[in-house]
N, C-alpha and C positions, 0 to 999 in steps of 0.2 A: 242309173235308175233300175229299180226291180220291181217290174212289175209285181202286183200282188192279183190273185188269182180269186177265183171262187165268189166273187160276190157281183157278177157280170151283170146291169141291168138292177143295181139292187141299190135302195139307198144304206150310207153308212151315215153316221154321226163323229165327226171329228170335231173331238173338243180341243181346246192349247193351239194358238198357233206358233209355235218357237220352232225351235228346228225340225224335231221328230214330229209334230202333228201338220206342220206344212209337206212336209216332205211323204209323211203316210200319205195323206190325202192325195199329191201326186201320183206314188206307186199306186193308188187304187184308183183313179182314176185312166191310168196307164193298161190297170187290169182291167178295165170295163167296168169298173161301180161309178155310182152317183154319189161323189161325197161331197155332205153337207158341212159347212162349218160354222165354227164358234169359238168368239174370243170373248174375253170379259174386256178385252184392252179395245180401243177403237183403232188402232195401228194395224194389228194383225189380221181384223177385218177386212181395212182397206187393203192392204196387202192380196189376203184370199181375191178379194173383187177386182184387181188389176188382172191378178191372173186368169181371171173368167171363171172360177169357181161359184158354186152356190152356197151362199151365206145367209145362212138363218136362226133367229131366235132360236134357238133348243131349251128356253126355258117356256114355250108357248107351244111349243114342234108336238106333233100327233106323232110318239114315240113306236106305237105300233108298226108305222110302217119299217124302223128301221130293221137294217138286219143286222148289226152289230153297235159298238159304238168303241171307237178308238180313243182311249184316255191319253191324255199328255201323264206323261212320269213324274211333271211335277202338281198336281189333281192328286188328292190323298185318294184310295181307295178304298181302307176300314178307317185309317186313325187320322187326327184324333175326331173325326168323326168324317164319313164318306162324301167326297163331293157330290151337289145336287145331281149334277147329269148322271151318278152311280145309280142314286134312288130312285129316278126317273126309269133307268134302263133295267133295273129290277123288277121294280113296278109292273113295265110292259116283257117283261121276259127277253129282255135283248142280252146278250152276253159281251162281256168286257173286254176287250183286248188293246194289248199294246203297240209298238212298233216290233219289237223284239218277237213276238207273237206273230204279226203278218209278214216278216222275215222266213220264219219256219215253217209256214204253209207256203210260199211259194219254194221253198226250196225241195218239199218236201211231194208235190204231186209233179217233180220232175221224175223220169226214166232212173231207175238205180244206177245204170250206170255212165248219166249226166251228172248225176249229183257231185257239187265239189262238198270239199271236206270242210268245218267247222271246227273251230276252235273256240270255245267260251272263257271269257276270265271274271272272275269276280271275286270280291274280298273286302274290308274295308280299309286295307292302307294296304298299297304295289301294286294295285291291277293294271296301273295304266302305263307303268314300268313295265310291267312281265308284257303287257300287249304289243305294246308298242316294239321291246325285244324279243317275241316273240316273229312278230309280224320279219323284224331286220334279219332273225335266222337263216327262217323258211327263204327271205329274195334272196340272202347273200346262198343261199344253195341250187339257187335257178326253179324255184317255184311262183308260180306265179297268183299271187299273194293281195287280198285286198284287206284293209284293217279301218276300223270304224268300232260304232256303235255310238259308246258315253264316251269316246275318246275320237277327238277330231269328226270325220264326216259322221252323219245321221246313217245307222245301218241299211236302210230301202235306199242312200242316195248312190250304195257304192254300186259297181259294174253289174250288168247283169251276169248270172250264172254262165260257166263254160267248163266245160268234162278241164278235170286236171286241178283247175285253181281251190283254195284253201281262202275261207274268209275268218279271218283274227277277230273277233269282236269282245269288246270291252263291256260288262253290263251290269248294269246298278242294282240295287234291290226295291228300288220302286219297277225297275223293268221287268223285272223276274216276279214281282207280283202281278201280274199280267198277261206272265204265259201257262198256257197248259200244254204247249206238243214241242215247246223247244227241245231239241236234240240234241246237240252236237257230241262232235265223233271224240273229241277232248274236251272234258269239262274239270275247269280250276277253280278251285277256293284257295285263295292265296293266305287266307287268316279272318278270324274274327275278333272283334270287339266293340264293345258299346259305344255305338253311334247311331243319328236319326230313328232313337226308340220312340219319338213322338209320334213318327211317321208309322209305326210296326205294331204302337202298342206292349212295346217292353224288348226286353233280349229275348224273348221265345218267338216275339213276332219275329224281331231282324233275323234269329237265326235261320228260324223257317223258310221265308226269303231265299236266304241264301242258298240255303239249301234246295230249291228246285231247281237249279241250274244242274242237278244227276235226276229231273225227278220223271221225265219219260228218255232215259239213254238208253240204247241197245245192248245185248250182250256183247257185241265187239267193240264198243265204247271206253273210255278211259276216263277214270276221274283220277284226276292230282289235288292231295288234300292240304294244307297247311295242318302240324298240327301240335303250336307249339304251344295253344291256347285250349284249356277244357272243352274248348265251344266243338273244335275243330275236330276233338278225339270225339266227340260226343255223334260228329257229323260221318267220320267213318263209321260208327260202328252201326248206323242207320245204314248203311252203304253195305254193311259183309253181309248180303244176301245170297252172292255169286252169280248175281246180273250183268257186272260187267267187272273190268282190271280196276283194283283200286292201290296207287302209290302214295305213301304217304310223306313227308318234303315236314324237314325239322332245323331248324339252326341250333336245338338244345343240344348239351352233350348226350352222347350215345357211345354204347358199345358196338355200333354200326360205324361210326369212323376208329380210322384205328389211327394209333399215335404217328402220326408221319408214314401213315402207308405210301408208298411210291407208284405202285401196280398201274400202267395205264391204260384204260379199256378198250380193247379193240372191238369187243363185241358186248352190247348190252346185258345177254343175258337173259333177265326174266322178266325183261320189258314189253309189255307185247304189244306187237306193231300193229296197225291196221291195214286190212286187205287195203290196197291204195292203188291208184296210176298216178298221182300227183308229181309222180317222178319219170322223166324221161329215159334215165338208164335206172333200172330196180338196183336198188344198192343188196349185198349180199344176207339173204334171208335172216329174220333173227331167230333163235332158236324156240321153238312152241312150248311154251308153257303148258304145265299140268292141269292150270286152271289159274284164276284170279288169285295173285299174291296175296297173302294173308297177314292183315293188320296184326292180330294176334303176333305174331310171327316178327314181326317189326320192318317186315323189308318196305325199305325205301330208299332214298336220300337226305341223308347229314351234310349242310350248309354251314360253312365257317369263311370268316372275312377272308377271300382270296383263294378257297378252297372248296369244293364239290366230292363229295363221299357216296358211293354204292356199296352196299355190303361189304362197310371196312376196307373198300380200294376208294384209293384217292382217284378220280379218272376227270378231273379237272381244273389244272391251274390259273387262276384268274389274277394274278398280283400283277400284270403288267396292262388288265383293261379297266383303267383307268374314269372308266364311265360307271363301275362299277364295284365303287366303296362299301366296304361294311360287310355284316354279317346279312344284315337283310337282302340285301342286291347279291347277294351269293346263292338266296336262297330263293329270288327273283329270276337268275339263272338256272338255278337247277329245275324250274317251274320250265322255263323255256327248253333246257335241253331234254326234257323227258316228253315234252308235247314234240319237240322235233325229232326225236327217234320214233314217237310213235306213229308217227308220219314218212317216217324212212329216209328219213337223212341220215347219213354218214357220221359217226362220230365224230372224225375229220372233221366235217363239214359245220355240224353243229358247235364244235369249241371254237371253230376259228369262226366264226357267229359271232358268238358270247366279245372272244377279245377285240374284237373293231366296232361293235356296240357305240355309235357317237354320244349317246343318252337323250336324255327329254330336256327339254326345257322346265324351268322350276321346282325339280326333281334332280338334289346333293348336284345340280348343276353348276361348275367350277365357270364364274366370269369373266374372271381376271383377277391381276397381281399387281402388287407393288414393291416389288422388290422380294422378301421371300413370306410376305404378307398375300395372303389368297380368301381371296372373298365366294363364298359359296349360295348359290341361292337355289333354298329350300321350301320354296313360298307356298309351293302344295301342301306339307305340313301342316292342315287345318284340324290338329287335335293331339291331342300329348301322345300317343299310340306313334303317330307319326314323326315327329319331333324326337322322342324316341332311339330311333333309329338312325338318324343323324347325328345326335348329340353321340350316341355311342359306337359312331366309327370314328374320332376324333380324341385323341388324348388330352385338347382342352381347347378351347372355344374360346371366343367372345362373342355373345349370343346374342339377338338382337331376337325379342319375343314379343307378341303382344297383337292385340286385334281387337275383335267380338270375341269376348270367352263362349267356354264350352261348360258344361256340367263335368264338374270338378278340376278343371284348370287346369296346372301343372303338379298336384299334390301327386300323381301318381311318380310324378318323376325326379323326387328328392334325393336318391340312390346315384340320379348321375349329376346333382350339384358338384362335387368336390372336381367334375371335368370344365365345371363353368368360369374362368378367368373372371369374366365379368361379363354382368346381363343389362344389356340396353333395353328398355321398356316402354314397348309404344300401345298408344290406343286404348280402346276404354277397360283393357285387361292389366292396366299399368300400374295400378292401385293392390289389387289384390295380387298379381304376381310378385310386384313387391315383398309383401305383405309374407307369401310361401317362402320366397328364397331368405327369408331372415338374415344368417351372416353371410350369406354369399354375396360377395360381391356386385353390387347393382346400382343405377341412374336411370331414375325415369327421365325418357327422352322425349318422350308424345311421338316424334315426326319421325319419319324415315330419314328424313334428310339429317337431326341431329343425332339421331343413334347412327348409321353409318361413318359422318364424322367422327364421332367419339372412338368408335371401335376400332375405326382406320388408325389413330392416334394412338388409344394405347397398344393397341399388337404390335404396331412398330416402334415405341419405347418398350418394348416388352424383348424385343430383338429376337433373330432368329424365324426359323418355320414357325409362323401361325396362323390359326385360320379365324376370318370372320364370317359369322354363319346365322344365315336369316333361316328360321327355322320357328315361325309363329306360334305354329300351338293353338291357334284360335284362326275361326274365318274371317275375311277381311272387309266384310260390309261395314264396319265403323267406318274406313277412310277410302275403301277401294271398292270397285262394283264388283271385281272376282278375283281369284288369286295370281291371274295373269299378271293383271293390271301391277298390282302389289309387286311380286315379281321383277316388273319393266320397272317398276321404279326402284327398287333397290337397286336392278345394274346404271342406272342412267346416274344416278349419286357417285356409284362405285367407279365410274368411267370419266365422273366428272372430276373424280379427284385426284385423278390422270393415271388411277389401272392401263396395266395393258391387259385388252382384251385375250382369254384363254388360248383360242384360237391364233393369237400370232405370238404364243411361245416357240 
């Protein structure tokens, strides 16, 4: 728990009680505030009052007393129109914040040199890849490492602050709308694209968003940019102020990788590290840059399936970690290995990171096999962007799509039908998916259970290496509460139809 500070003797209003608005309320409680709560649900109530919190109407509450008000991330707060408790806390002049937000103030009126180190990620498809192996670097290098946010714990629930440690946090752009002092000493945009515009008011709101995650960093601060998307180039060059180092992280081709460069790096280069003690033995100095690398300039990192590029030196083979398919997860690494140099870990240290990587669960997670039939579960894949990227680290598939559709389906992704063998079709995207894949190959299945069957079927009348690949494209509140769930049930089909699980290859 972390404690939150500053509001000692003071009422707050916490509205949401789900993870991050129970868990605020604790840290502020912890710090000395009186927080008040509200839920629309009568559970999360009860809940607040078991634990001896104060629980009250906030749609009746004399707003004035409060001194803040903590919104849940999932509380719209412009679009497509502001929750009550926003217009209430305008109303009476109270100012909005998130969990992300009272994360940054307490970390923030610690001593400089208590303060541990931050690592921000955000994007709308790999953040919780890059976090999560970001987070696997830094322990496997003897740092000591806590990782949260929108990924696994609630960020006030991880440890408190201690000189040395690095906290990885994963964060949304409902979170980021929320803060105004967030810092951290590494901040990622891993990629843009259109998703939850309802929530933003368009692609200028998400991107906006996104983009405060550099919007009070320091001058010795890092941002690592994705930027293989308009959005991205668009977000560095808001960034060449020469405020802080900006890297920019591409899988397009470049004149920055060069054809089968061998060169491997022993010394970064033009990476600049941050003053740090996060490390027990200081690994050997990197050399000081002029100033802030220059996007103009093009220096960054070139990502290709199996491959990691620095100005035209290869300085990282990944073809034997296995956790880490494709062009995207190449460039999911090279997100990680640049946030851990700037951190002072050893090259060494950081590649041999990358290749012991176990991965995530439902993330091009490999289940099990049936001989040389491999079933992959991709359940996170909640929109073509993501889907994507799976479909094209595979030379052909039998694809198993379908859910709650999204605004615009799969049409963006007709370029990689000719990899689709054949596409099983579940859920209420069944019809219209159909409908895009015209002569490719397909069978609406509705269920998990029939599409898995069928696919197991033909890939092994198909003979040879092939993969069965759940890879949705859409969210899964049609048949499943989250993409977990969905997930768990693709492997428990895939296990049932007597896979050997991954792990006891």
């Amino acid at each position: 728990m972390i404690p939150v500070p500053g509001y000692e003797g003071r009422r707050v209003a916490v509205f949401g009680l789900g993870r991050s608005g129970i868990t605020a309320a604790r840290a502020l409680k912890a710090g000395g505030a009186i927080p008040v709560l509200w839920d629309d649900g009568v559970s999360g109530r009860l809940q607040a009052q078991a634990e001896g919190f104060v629980v009250e109407d906030l749609t009746t509450a004399d707003w004035s007393g409060f001194a803040a008000l903590v919104l849940s991330p999932g509380a719209p707060l412009t679009h497509p129109k502001p929750h009550w408790t926003v217009d209430k806390a305008r109303e009476a002049g109270v100012p909005v914040v998130g969990d992300i937000e009272l994360f940054a103030r307490a970390i923030a009126v610690l001593p400089q040199g208590q303060r541990p180190k931050v690592v921000a990620i955000t994007g709308t498809n790999g953040k919780s890849t890059t976090t999560a192996l970001i987070g696997w670097v830094l322990q496997q290098a003897g740092l000591t490492v806590y990782v949260g946010g929108n990924i696994g714990i609630g960020v006030l629930a991880l440890p408190e602050p201690t000189p040395g440690a690095v906290y990885v946090i994963e964060v949304s752009s409902y979170q980021l709308d929320l803060t105004t002092g967030f810092a951290p000493d590494v901040a990622i945009l891993t990629n843009v694209s259109p998703d939850h515009l309802d929530r933003h008011g368009g692609m200028e709101g998400y991107v906006a968003a996104k983009r405060r995650i550099f919007a009070a960093q320091g001058p010795e601060a890092v941002a690592l940019v994705g930027v293989d998307e308009d959005w991205g180039q668009e977000v560095v060059e808001t960034l060449s102020d020469g405020r802080r180092a900006i890297t920019r992280i591409s899988t397009l081709p470049s004149p920055l990788a060069g054809e089968g460069g061998s060169r491997s790096e022993t010394d970064e280069g033009s990476l600049q590290r941050l003053p740090s003690s996060v490390v027990e033995a200081e690994p050997t100095p990197l050399p000081s840059p002029s100033g802030p690398p220059s996007p103009a300039r093009g220096e960054g990192y070139v990502a290709r399936a199996g491959q990691i590029f620095r100005d035209g030196a290869l300085i990282a083979d990944l073809s034997a970690a296995r956790s880490l398919p494709g062009r995207h997860n190449a460039q999911n690494a090279a997100f990680a290995y640049a946030a851990a140099r700037a951190l002072g870990v050893s090259h060494d240290a950081a590649v041999k990171g990358l290749l012991t990587f176990p991965g995530l669960a439902h993330r091009m997670e490999a289940v099990g096999h049936i001989g040389p039939v491999r079933f992959i579960n991709d359940s996170k894949a909640t929109n073509a962007d993501a889907a994507r990227q799976a479909l094209a680290s595979y030379p052909a598939v039998f694809w198993i799509a379908g859910g709650k559709p999204k605004d615009g389906g799969i049409d963006d992704l007709t370029d990689l039908f000719p990899r689709v063998a054949k596409a099983y079709l579940i859920g209420d995207a069944a019809e219209s998916f159909a409908t895009t894949l015209r002569e490719t190959p397909h069978v609406i299945s509705k269920t998990m259970d029939a599409a898995v069957a069928a696919a197991a079927a033909d890939a092994q009348a198909a003979g040879g290496d092939q993969i069965v690949l759940l890879s949705p494209a859409c969210a899964s509140f049609d048949q499943y509460p989250d993409f977990e769930v969905r997930g768990e049930a693709f492997r428990a089909v895939v296990l049932a139809l007597g896979a050997t699980p991954e792990t006891a290859r």
